[in-house]
C-alpha positions in Angstrom: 0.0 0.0 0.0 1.4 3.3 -1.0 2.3 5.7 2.0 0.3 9.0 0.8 1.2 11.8 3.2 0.3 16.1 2.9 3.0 17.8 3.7 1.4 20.7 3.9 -2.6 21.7 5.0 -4.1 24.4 7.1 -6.4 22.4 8.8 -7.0 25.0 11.1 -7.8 28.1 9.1 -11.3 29.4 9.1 -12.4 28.4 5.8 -12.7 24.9 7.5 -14.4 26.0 10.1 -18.3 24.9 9.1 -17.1 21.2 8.3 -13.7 19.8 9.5 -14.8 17.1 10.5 -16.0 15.9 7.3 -13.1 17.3 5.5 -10.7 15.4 7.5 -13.2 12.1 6.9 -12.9 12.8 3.1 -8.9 13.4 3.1 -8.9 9.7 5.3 -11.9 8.0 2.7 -9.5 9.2 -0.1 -6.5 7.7 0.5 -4.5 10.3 2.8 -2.7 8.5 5.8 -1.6 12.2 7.3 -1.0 15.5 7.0 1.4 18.4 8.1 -0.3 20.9 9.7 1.9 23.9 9.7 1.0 26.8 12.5 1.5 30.5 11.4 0.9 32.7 14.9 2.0 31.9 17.9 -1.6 32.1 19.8 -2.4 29.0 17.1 0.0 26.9 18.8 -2.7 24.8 21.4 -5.4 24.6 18.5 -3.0 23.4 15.8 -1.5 20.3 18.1 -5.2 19.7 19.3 -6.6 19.5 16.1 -3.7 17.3 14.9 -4.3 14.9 16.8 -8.2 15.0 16.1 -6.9 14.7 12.5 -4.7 11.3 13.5 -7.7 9.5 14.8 -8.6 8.5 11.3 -5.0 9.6 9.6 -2.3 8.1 11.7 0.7 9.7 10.2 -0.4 13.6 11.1 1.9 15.6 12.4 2.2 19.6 13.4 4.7 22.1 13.4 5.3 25.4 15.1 6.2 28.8 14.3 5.3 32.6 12.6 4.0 32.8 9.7 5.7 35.7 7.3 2.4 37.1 6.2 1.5 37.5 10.1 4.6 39.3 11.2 2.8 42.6 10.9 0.5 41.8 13.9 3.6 39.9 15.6 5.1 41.1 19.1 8.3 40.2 19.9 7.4 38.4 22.5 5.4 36.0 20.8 9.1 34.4 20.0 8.9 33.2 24.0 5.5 32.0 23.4 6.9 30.4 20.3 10.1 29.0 22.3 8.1 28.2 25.2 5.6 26.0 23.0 8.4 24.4 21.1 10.0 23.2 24.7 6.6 21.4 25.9 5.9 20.2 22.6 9.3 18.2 22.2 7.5 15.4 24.1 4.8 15.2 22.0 6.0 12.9 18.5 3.4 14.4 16.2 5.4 17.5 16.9 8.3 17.6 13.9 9.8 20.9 13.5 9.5 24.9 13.1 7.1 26.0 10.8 5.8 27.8 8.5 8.2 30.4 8.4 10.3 32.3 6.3 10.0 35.4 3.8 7.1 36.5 1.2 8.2 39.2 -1.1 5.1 39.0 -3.4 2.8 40.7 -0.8 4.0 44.8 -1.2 2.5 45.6 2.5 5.1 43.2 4.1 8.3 44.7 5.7 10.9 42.8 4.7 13.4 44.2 7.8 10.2 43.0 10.2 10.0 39.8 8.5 13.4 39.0 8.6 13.6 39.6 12.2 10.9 37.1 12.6 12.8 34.6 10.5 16.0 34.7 12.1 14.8 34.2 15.2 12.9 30.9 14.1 16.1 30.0 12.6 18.2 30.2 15.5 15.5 28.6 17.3 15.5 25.6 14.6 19.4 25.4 14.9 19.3 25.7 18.8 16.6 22.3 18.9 17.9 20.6 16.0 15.1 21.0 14.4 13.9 20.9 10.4 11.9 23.5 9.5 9.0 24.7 7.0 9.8 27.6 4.4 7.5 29.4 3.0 9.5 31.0 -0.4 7.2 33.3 -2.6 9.4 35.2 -4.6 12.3 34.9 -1.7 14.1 32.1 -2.7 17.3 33.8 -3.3 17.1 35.4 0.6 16.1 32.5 2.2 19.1 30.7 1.1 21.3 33.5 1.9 20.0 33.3 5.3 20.2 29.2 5.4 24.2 27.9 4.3 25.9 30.0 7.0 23.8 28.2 9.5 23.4 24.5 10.7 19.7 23.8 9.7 19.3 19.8 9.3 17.1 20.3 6.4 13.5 20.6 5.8 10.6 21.6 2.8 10.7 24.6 1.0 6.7 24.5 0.5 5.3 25.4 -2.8 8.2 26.0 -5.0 8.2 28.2 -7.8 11.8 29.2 -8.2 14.3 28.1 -10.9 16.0 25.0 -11.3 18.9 26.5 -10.2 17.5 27.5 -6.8 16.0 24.5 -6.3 19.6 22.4 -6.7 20.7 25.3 -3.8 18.0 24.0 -1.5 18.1 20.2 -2.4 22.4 20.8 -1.4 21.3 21.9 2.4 18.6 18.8 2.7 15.9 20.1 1.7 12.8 19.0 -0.3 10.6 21.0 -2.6 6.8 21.1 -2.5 4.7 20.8 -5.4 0.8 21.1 -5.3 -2.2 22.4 -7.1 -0.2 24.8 -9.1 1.5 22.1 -10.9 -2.0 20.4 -12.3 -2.4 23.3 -14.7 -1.5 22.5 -18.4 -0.3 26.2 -18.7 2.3 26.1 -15.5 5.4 25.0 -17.9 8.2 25.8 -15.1 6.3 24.0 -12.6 6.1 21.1 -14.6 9.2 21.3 -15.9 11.0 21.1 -12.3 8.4 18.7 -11.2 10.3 16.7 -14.3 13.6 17.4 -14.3 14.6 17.3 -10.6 15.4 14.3 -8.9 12.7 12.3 -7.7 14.3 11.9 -3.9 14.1 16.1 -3.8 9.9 16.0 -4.5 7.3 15.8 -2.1 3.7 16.5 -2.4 1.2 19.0 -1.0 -1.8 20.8 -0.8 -2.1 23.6 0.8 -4.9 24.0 1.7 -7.3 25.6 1.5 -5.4 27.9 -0.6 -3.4 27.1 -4.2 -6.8 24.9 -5.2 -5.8 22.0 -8.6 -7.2 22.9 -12.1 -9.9 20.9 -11.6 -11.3 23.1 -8.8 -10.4 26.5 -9.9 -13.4 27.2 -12.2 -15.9 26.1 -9.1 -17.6 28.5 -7.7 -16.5 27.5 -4.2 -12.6 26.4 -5.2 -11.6 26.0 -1.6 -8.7 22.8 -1.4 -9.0 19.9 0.6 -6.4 17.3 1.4 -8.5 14.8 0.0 -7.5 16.4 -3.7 -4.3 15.2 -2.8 -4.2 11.3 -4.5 -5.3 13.2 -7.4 -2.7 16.2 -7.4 -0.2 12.9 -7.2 -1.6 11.3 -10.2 -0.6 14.5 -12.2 2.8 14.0 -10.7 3.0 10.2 -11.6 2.2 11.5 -15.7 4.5 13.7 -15.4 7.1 11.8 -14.8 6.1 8.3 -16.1 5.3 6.2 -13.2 2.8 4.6 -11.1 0.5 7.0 -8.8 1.1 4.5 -5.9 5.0 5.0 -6.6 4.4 8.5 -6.5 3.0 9.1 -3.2 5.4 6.5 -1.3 8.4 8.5 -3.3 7.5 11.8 -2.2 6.6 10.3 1.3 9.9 8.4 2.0 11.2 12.3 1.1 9.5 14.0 3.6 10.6 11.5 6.1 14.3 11.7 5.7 14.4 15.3 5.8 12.1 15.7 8.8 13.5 12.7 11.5 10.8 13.3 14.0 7.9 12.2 11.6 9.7 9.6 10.2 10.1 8.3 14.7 5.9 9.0 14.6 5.4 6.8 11.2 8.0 3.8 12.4 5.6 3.5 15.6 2.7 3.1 13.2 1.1 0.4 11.6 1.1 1.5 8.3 2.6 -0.5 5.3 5.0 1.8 3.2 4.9 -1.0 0.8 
């Protein structure tokens, strides 16, 4: 059985908020054995591990991470970092708990100070290096700061979540163990770079996402409500499987076995599992 794991849902944002319940049943009818729920403020902290372990009740392998979102750094208060530290310390007992995340820079968003948000990401990173811990990145347009910011540190590795930077870039990120994160964007005929990276790189440097319930697959954009779900994920990993000539079920246990060597902790949670990775 393949091993078909999210590495990268908001479970807890509010567009859920009317059905969870049955969107977490769908993602677990449709194949899904977990999901990554990244946080993105530090008050989310309690909710996000709560509801991740309401989502593990019927898909074992979900797991959480903690951090500051970029896009929330405007309402961010330096001391939310010692909320942030202090949840990462009490967390570190709890194995669904896998690393620091979502973080990092977004320079598409014009409102966004990039000296505020880089304040916000430096300090996740030293927390990351001081906890040996992989972390999330979020990477719109920012690629080439991010990595500035990464290879003089001692980061163990992590996902650069919804990539859309060159091939070049990419190689940059896969050299410091990490993954890239391909999604909805890439199931659109007209997305040629995606789809060409999706190609070209190597397959032990993919993993697959949704997030949702944002960056929704072709096949939901022209619905009037095009809100993502994890449970479009066996089908966003079919698109992956054409594009690069294999099997679906190879596909998702590929891009699984990815996430798992570049985040240790989840890879402790799935080994005490019993899930066939098959």
């Amino acid at each position: 059985m393949a091993l078909c794991l999210d590495t990268h849902c908001h479970l807890d944002a509010d567009e859920f908020g009317h059905d969870r319940d049955a969107v977490i049943h769908r993602a677990a009818q449709s194949g899904v054995n977990g999901v990554l729920l990244p946080a993105v403020r530090a008050k989310d902290h309690l909710s996000v591990k709560n509801l991740t372990h309401q989502a593990a009740q019927l898909m074992p392998a979900s797991c959480y991470t903690l951090g500051i979102h970029p896009i929330f750094t405007p309402e961010a208060k330096e001391s939310d970092l010692e909320v942030l530290r202090h949840s990462v310390i009490e967390a570190l007992d709890d194995p669904r708990f896998v690393g620091i995340g979502e973080i990092g820079l977004d320079y598409f968003l014009p409102d966004l100070d990039a000296n505020h948000q880089a304040f916000f990401f430096e300090k996740q990173l030293d927390l990351a290096e001081e906890f040996n811990l992989p972390v999330i990145l979020h990477v719109r347009r920012s690629q080439d700061a991010i990595l500035k910011a990464l290879k003089p540190r001692k980061i163990i590795g992590g996902i650069a979540h919804a990539f859309n930077g060159s091939f070049q870039q990419a190689e940059h990120f896969i050299k410091l163990n990490f993954v890239v994160g391909f999604g909805g964007a890439m199931t659109f005929p007209r997305a040629l770079q995606i789809r060409r990276l999706a190609k070209d790189l190597p397959f032990e440097s993919i993993v697959l996402e949704t997030d949702a319930p944002d960056i929704p697959p072709a096949w939901l954009a022209k619905q009037v409500s095009h809100r993502n779900e994890p449970a479009e994920l066996p089908q966003i990993s079919s698109i992956l499987a054409e594009i690069r000539s294999t099997s679906i079920s190879q596909t998702q246990t590929i891009c699984a076995n990815n996430a798992l060597r570049v985040i240790p902790r989840w890879a402790t949670l799935l080994a005490q599992l019993p899930l066939s990775k098959d």
